[in-house]
KOLPA-53143 format. One record per residue (C-alpha): x, y, z. Coordinates in steps of 0.1 Angstrom, whole numbers, padded with zeros to 4 digits, always signed. Each point is the difference from the previous one (the first is absolute). Layout:
REM residues N
XYZ...
//
This chain:
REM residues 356
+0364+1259+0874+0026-0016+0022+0029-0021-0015+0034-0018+0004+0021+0023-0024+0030-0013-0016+0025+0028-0009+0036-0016-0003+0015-0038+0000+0005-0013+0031-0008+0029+0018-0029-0001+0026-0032+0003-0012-0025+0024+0010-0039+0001+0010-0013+0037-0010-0027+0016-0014-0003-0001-0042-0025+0007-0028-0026-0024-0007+0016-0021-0035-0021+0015-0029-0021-0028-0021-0004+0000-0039-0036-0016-0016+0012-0030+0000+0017-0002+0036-0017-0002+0038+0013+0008+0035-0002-0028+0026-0002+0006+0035+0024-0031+0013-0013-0019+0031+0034-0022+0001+0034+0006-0020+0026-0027+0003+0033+0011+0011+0027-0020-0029+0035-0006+0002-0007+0012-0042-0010+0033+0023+0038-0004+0017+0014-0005-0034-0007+0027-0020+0006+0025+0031+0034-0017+0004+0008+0009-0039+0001-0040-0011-0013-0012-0037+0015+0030-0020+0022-0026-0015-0037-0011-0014-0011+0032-0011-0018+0011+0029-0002+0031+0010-0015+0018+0025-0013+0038-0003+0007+0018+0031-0021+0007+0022-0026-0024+0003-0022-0016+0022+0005-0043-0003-0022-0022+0008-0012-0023-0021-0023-0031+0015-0035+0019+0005-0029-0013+0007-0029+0029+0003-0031+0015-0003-0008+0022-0038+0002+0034+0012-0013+0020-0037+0005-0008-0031+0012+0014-0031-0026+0010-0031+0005-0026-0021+0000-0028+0025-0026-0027-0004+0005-0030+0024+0008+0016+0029-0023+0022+0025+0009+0018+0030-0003-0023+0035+0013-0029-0018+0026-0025+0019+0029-0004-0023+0039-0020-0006+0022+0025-0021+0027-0025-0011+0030+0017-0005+0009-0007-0035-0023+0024-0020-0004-0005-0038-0012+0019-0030-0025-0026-0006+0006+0006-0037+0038-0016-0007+0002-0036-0017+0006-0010+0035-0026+0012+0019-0023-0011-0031+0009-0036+0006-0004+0000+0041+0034+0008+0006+0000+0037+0015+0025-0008+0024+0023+0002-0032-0015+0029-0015+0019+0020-0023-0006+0033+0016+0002-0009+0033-0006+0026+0035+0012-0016+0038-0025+0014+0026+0037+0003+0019+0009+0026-0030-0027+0015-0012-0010+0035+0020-0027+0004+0018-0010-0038-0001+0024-0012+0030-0023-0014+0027+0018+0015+0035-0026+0026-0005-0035+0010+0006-0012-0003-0035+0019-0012-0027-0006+0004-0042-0007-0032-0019+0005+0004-0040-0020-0012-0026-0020-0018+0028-0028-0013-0018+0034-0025-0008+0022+0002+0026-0023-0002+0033-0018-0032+0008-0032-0005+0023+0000-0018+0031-0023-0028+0009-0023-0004+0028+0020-0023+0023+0036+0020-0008+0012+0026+0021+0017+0031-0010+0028-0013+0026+0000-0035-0028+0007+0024-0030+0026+0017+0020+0015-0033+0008-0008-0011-0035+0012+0032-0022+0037-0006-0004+0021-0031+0014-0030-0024+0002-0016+0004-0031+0036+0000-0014+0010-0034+0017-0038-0014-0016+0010+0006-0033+0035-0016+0007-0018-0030+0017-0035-0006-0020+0014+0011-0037+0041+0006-0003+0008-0032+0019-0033-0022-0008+0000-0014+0032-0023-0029+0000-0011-0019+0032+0022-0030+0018+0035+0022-0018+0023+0010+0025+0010+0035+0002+0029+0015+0016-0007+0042+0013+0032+0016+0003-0003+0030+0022-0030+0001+0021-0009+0037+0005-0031+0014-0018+0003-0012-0032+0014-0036+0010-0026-0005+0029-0028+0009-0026+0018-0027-0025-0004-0024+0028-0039+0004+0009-0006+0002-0039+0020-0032-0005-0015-0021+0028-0033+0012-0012+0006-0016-0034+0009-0034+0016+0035+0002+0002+0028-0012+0024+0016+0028+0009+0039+0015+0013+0005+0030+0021+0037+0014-0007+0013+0028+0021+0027+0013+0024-0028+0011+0025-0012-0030+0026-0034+0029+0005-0005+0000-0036+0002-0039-0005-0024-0005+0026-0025+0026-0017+0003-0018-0031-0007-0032+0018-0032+0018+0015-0014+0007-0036+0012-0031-0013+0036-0011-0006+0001-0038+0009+0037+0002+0007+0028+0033+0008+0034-0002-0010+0020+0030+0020+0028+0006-0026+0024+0025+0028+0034-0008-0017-0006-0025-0021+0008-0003-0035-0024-0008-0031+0013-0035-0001-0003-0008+0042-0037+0015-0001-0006-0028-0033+0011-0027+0026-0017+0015+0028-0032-0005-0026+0011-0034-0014+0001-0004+0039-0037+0008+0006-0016-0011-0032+0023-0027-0018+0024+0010-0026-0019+0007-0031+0000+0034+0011-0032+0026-0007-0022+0002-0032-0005+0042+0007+0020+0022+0015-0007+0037+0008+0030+0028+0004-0024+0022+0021+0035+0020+0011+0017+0005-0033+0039+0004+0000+0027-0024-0007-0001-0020+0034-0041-0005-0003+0000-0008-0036+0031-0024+0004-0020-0015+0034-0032-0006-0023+0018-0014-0030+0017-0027+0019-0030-0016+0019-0016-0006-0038-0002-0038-0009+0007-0004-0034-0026+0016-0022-0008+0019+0024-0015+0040-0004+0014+0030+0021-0020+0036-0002+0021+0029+0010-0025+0023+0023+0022+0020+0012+0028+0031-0014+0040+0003+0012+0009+0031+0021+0032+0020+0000+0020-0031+0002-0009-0013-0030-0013+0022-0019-0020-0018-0030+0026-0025-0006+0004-0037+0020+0023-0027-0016-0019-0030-0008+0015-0038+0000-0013-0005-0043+0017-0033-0001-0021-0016+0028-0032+0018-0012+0005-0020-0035+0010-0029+0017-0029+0000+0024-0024+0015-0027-0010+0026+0028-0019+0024-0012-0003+0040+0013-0027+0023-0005-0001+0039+0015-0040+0014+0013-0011+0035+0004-0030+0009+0017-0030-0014-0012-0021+0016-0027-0039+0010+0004-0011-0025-0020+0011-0028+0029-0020+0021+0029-0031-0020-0004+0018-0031+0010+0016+0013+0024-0027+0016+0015-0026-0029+0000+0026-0019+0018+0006+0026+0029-0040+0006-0003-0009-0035+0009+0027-0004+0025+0022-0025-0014+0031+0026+0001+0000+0030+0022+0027+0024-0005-0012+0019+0033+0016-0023+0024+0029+0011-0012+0000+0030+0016+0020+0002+0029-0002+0037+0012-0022+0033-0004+0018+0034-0001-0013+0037-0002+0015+0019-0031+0021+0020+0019+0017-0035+0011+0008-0008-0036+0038+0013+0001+0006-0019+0031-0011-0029-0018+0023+0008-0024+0027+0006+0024-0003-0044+0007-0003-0012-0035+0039+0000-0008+0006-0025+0028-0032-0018-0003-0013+0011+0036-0031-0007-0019-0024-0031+0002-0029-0003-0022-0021+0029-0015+0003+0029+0014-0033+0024-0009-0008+0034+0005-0038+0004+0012+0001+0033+0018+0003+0027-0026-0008+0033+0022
//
C-alpha cells in the first residue's frame, strides 16, 4: 500500500510503497476516505512534547483524524463489519482501566496516539485500529467521512472543552483565543450552545472565518498585550469581562491573553500545548487568580463515551464540523502541507481525500 513515511524529525517526509499493518483479533483495518492534516501532525514531526513524555518511534506514518470505511476485521471483533463508515478518534483506550470504566478513555491509563502508534497513522491507504470493537466509532446516516475527519482531533477536542470542561451554558460570553482549527470549532460549538461569542487572533482571515461560523465580535490582538486586548473587550462588551475563556493556542502569550478577558469568577480551559518556546512551563499571575476566584481547567481529547452526543448533534445538523474544511490535498501533498504549518500559511482544515 501507498503511504506518507516518516523516517527522521524534521526531515521531509516520504510517499512510498509499505506492507499492509498486520491486525490482531481484536483489531480492524480501515480504508480512510478523509484524514485531517493537524498541526498535532506538525508537532510530533517537529520533535515538540518530549518534555511531556511523548515520544515518537521512528518511522511512522501520522495521521490521525480518519474518517473511513471498515476494510476487515480482526477475529474477535463483534460490532464492527467490513463496509462500515467509521470516526477513529485518536485517543485509543484499553477500555478496561478505571478510567475508561467510568467514560473517561481520553484518560486511560494505558493510553496509544494514532500519531504514535505504527501502522495506525492515517496518511496511508489503510490504517490498523486496536482493540476496535472500543476504539472505533460508527458513523451516522447524515455524517460524512469528510465530518469525522473534521471531527477526529481538534474539533471533538474543542467540544469537550466547550460542552463539559468549561460548562458553557447559553447567553455566557465566551472569549476564543486563537482561531485556527481548534478555536474556529470552539466558536461554532459555542454559538451553537447560545453563547455570545469572542474571536481572538493575530490573523484579520482567521477572525473573519470565525465570524462566518459564529463569533459575534473579533478582537485582532497583533501587538497587543494581555491587558490592551482586556480593554479592547471591556471595549466591545462592557467591563465585566467573559464568563469562558478557551486557550485554543496554548503558550504563555495565549494563556496570559485568555486569563485576562475573564470577569471575575470566571472559567478558562487550556486547549491547546506550548512549543519549543515554552516548553511545558508558562508563569501564571496566582495572586489575581485568587483575587478574581478565576478558575483553570486543562482538556484532552474527548473520550468514546461523549461520541453519541457529539454525533447526534453533527447528525441532525445543528453543528457541522465539515465546513471547516478549507482545502483537499492528495497524499503525496501532505509534506507540502507540512512545509506551511510553521508559519500558519494554513486556513482551516486541511484534508487529504485522494489516497492513490
Amino acid at each position: 500500500m501507498r503511504a506518507v513515511v516518516a523516517e527522521q524529525f524534521r526531515k521531509p517526509m516520504e510517499l512510498m510503497d509499505v506492507p499492509v499493518p498486520e491486525i490482531g483479533a481484536d483489531d480492524i483495518l480501515v480504508r480512510p476516505s478523509a484524514c485531517g492534516i493537524c498541526r498535532t501532525d506538525w508537532h510530533v514531526w517537529n520533535g515538540d512534547w518530549v518534555w511531556g513524555g511523548l515520544k515518537l518511534p521512528l518511522p511512522i506514518t501520522l495521521g490521525h483524524e480518519i474518517g473511513g470505511v471498515v476494510d476487515r476485521v480482526g477475529a474477535n471483533v463483534k460490532r464492527l463489519k467490513p463496509g462500515m463508515r467509521v470516526c477513529v478518534p485518536f485517543n485509543f483506550g484499553d477500555g478496561d482501566c478505571p478510567y475508561c470504566r467510568k467514560g473517561l478513555s481520553n484518560l486511560c491509563d494505558n493510553p496509544a496516539w494514532g500519531f504514535t502508534t505504527p501502522g495506525s497513522g492515517g496518511f496511508a491507504q489503510l490504517a490498523k485500529v486496536p482493540n476496535a470493537d472500543f476504539n472505533c466509532i460508527e458513523l451516522p446516516a447524515n455524517v460524512t467521512e469528510k465530518d469525522a475527519a473534521a471531527l477526529g482531533c481538534r474539533y471533538m477536542t474543542s467540544f469537550r472543552a466547550v460542552r463539559t470542561r468549561s460548562e458553557v451554558q447559553g447567553g455566557e460570553t465566551v472569549v476564543v483565543v486563537g482561531a485556527g482549527g481548534v478555536g474556529r470549532s470552539a466558536v461554532e460549538i459555542a454559538s451553537a450552545l447560545g453563547a455570545l461569542v469572542v474571536a481572538i487572533d493575530t490573523k484579520d482571515s482567521a477572525l473573519e472565518a470565525a465570524k462566518a461560523v459564529g463569533a459575534n465580535h473579533a478582537i485582532n490582538s497583533s501587538g497587543l498585550t494581555p491587558e490592551e486586548v482586556r480593554e479592547s473587550l471591556d471595549t466591545l462588551i462592557g467591563s465585566r469581562g467573559a464568563d469562558v475563556a478557551i486557550d485554543a493556542m496554548g503558550g504563555q502569550n495565549s494563556t496570559l491573553t485568555a486569563l485576562h478577558t475573564l470577569a471575575k469568577g470566571g472559567r478558562l480551559c487550556v486547549a491547546g500545548l506550548t512549543t519549543q518556546d515554552d516548553k511545558g512551563a508558562i508563569t501564571l499571575p496566582v495572586d489575581l487568580m485568587v483575587f478574581r476566584e478565576w478558575s483553570l481547567v486543562g482538556t484532552l481529547g474527548n473520550p468514546h463515551a461523549d461520541y453519541p452526543e457529539l454525533l447526534r448533534l453533527v447528525d441532525s445538523g445543528k453543528l457541522q464540523p465539515g465546513r471547516l474544511i478549507t482545502e483537499e490535498v492528495a497524499l503525496a501533498d501532505v509534506q507540502g502541507v507540512f512545509d506551511r504549518l510553521p508559519t500558519f500559511e494554513t486556513e482551516g482544515f486541511v484534508v487529504v481525500t485522494d489516497f492513490n
